[in-house]
TORSELUM-496273 format. One line per field, with one value per residue: x, y, z of N, C-alpha, C in turn; residue number from 1; residue in one letter. Coordinates in Angstrom, 3 decimals, always signed. Example, Ala and Ser with C-alpha at 12.3 -4.5 7.8 and 13.67 -1.06 7.14 Angstrom:
% residues 2
neast <- c(+13.190  +12.850) $
nnorth <- c(-5.690  -2.250) $
nup <- c(+7.800  +7.080) $
caeast <- c(+12.300  +13.670) $
canorth <- c(-4.500  -1.060) $
caup <- c(+7.800  +7.140) $
ceast <- c(+13.200  +12.900) $
cnorth <- c(-3.300  +0.030) $
cup <- c(+7.800  +7.870) $
n <- c(1  2) $
res <- c(A  S) $
This chain:
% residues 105
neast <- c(+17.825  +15.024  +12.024  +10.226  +7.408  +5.486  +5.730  +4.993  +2.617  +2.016  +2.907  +0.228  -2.100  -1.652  -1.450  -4.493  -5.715  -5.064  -5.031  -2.963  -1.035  -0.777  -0.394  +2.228  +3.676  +3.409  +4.484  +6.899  +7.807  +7.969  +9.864  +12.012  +12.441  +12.996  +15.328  +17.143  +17.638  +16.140  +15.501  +14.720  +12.261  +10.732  +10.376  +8.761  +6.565  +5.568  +4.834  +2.739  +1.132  +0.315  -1.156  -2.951  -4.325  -4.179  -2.624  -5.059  -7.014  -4.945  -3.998  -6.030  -6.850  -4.539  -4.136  -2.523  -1.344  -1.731  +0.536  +2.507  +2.759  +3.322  +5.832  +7.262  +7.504  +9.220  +12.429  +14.365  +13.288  +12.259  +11.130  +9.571  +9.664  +7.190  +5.262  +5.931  +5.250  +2.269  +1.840  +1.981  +0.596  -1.843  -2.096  -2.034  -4.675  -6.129  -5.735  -6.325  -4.784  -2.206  +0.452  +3.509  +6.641  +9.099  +11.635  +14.585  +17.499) $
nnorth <- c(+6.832  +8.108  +8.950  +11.477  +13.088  +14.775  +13.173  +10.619  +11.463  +11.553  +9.422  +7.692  +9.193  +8.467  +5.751  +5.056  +5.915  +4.453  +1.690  +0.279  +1.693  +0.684  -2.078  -2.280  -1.277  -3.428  -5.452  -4.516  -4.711  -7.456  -8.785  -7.244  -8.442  -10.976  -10.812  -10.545  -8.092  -7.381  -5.780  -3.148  -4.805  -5.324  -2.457  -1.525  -3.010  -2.547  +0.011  +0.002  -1.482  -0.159  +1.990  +1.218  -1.531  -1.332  -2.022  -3.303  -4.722  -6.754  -8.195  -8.850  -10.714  -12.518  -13.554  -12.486  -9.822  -6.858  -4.652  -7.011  -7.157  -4.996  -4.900  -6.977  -5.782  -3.893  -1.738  -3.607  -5.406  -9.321  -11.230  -14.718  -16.741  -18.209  -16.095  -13.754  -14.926  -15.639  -12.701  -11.587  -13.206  -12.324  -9.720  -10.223  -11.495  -9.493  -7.016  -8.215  -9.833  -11.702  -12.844  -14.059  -16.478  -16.102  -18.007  -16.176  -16.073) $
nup <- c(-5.593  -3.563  -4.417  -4.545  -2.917  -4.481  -7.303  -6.709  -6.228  -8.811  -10.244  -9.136  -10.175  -12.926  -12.779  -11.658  -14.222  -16.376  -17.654  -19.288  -18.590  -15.438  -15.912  -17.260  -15.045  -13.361  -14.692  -14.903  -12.334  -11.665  -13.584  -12.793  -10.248  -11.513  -12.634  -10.488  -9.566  -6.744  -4.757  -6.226  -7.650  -5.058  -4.691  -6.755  -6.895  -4.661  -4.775  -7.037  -5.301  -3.562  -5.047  -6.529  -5.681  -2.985  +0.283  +2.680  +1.286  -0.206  +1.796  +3.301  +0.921  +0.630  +2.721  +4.790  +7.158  +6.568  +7.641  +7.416  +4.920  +4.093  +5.456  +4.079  +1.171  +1.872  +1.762  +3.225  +3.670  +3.359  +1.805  +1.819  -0.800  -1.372  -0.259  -1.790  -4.508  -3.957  -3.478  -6.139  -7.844  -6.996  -7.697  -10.332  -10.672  -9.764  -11.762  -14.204  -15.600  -16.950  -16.414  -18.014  -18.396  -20.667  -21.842  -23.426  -25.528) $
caeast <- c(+17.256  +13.912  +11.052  +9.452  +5.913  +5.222  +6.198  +4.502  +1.411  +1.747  +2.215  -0.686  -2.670  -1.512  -2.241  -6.049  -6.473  -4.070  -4.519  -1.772  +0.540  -0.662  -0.194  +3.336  +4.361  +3.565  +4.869  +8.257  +8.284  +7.936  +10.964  +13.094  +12.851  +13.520  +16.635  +17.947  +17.212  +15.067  +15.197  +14.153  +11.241  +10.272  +9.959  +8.154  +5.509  +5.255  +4.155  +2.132  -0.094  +0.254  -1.848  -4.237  -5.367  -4.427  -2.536  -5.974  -7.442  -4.020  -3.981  -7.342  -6.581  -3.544  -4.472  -1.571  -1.474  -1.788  +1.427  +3.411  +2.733  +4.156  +7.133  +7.628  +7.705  +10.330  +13.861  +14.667  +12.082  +12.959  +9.471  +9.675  +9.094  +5.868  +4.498  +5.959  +4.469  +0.797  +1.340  +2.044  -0.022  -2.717  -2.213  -2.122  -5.819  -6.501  -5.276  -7.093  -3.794  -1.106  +2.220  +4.195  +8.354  +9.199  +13.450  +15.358  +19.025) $
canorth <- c(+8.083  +8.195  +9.358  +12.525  +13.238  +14.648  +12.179  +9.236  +11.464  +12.047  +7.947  +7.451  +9.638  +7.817  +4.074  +5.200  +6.262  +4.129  +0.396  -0.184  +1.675  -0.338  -3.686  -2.011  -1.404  -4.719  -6.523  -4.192  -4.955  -8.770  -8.469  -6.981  -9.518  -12.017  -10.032  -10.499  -6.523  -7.249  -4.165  -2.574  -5.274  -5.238  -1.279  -1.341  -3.816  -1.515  +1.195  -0.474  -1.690  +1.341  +3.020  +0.156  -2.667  -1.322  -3.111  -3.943  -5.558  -7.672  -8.835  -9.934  -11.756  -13.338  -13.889  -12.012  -9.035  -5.644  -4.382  -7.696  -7.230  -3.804  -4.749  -7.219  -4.826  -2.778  -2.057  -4.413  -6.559  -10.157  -12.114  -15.584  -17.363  -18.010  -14.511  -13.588  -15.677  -15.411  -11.446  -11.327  -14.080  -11.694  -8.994  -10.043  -11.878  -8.141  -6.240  -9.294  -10.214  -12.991  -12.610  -15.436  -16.124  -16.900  -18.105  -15.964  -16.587) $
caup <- c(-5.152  -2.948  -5.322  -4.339  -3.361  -5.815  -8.474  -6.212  -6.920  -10.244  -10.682  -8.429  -11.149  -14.202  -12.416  -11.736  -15.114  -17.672  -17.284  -20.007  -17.246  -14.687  -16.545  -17.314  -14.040  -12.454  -15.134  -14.557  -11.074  -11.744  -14.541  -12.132  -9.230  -11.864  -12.927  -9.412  -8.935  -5.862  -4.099  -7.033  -8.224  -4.846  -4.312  -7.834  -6.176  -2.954  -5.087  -7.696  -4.340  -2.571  -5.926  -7.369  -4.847  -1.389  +1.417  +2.972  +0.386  -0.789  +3.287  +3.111  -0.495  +0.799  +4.215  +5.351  +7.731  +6.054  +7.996  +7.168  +3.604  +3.874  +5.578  +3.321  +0.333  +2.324  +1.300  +4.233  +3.629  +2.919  +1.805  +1.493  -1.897  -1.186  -0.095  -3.240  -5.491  -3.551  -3.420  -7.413  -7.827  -6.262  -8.472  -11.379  -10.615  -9.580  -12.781  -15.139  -16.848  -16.863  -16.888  -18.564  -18.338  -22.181  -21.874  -24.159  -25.351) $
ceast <- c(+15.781  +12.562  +10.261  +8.138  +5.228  +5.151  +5.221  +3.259  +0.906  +1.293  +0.925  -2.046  -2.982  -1.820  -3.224  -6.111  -6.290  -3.858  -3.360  -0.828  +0.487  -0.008  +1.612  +4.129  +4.400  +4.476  +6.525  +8.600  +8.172  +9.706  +11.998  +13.515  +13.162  +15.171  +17.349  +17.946  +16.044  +14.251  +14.409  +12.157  +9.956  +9.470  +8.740  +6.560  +4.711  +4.315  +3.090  +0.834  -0.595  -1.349  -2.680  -5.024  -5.627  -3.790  -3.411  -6.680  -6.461  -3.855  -5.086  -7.404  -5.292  -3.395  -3.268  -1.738  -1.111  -0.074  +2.532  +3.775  +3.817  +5.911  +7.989  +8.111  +8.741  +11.428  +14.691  +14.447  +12.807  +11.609  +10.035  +8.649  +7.249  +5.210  +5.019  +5.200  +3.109  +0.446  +1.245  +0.888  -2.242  -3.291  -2.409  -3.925  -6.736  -6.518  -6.347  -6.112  -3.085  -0.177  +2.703  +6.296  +8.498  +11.248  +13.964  +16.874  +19.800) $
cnorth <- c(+7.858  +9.101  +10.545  +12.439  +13.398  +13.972  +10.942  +9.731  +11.340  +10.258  +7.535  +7.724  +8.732  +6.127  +4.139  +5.396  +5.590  +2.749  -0.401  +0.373  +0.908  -1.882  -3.438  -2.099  -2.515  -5.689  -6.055  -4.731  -6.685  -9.077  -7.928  -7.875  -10.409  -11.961  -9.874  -8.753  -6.821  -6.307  -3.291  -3.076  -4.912  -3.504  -0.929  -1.762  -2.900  -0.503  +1.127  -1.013  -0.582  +1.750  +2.284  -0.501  -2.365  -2.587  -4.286  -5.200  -6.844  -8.430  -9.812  -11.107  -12.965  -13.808  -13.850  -10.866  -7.792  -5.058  -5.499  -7.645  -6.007  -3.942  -5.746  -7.024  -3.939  -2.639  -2.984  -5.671  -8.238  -11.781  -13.606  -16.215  -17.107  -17.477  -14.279  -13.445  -15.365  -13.711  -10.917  -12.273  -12.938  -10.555  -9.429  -10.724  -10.191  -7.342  -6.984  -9.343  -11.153  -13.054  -14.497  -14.925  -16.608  -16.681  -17.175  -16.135  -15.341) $
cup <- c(-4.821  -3.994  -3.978  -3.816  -4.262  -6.845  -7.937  -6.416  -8.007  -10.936  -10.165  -9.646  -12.462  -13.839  -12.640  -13.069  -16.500  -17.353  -18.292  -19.000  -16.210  -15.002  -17.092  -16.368  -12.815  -13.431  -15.095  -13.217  -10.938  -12.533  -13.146  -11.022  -10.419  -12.549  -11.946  -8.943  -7.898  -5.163  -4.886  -7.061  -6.917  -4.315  -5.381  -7.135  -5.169  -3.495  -5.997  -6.688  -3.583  -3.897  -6.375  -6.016  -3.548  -0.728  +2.160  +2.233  -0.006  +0.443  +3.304  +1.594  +0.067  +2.357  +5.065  +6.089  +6.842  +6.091  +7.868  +6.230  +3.443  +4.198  +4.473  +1.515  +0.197  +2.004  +2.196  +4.212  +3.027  +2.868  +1.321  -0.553  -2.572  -1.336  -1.328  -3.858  -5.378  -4.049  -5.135  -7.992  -8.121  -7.360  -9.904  -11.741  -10.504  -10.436  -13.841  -15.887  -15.715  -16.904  -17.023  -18.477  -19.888  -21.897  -23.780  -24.038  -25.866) $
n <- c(1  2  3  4  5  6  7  8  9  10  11  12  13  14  15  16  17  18  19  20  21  22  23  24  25  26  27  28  29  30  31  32  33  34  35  36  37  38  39  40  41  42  43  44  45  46  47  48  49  50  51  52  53  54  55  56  57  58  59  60  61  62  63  64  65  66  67  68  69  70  71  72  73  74  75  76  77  78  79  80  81  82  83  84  85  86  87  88  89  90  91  92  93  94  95  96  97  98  99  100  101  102  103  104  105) $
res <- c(X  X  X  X  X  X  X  X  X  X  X  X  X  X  X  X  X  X  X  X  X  X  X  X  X  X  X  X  X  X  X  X  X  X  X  X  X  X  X  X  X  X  X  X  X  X  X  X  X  X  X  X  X  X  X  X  X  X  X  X  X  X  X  X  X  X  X  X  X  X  X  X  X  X  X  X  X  X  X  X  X  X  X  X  X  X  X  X  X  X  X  X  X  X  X  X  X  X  X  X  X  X  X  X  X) $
C-alpha cells in the first residue's frame, strides 16, 4: 500500500527531529535489502533520502546524477551493486554511524 501524504509528512517530521529514528530507518532499509526484500529496502532508502540528505547532495557525494539516483530508488529501479553500496555507503558517512552484518544462526 502507497503511503499517504500525510504520513510521508509526518515521517519527514520525526527524521528532522529524532536521530535514533533516523539511524532506525536506514539501518531498516539496509536489513531489508539484505533479506532479499528489495523493493521494500529500496523504497525505505528512497524515503530516508527524500527526508535527511536530499537527492542533490547524495548525487554530488556519489558522483551520480540526482535523477539517476532517484530512479534508481524506484519500485522499478534496478541499481547495480555498486550504486548500492556507494549510495548506503554515503549515508551512513552522512548520519555518523556504521552499520555492521553480525551472521546469526
Amino acid at each position: 500500500m502507497p503511503l499517504t501524504p500525510d504520513f510521508r509528512v509526518t515521517i519527514r517530521k520525526r527524521l528532522a527531529r529524532d536521530p535514533g529514528f533516523r539511524e532506525a530507518l536506514l539501518e531498516e532499509g539496509v536489513q531489508c535489502l539484505l533479506a532479499g526484500e528489495v523493493d521494500v529496502g529500496k523504497s525505505v532508502l528512497r524515503d530516508y533520502v527524500s527526508a535527511t540528505i536530499g537527492f542533490q547532495k547524495l548525487g554530488w557525494l556519489t558522483a551520480k546524477s540526482p535523477k539517476s539516483l532517484m530512479r534508481m530508488l524506484s519500485p522499478n529501479g534496478n541499481p547495480q551493486a555498486r550504486n548500492l553500496f556507494a549510495i548506503i555507503s554515503c549515508l551512513q558517512e552522512h548520519e555518523g554511524l556504521h552499520l555492521k552484518v553480525h551472521a546469526v544462526r
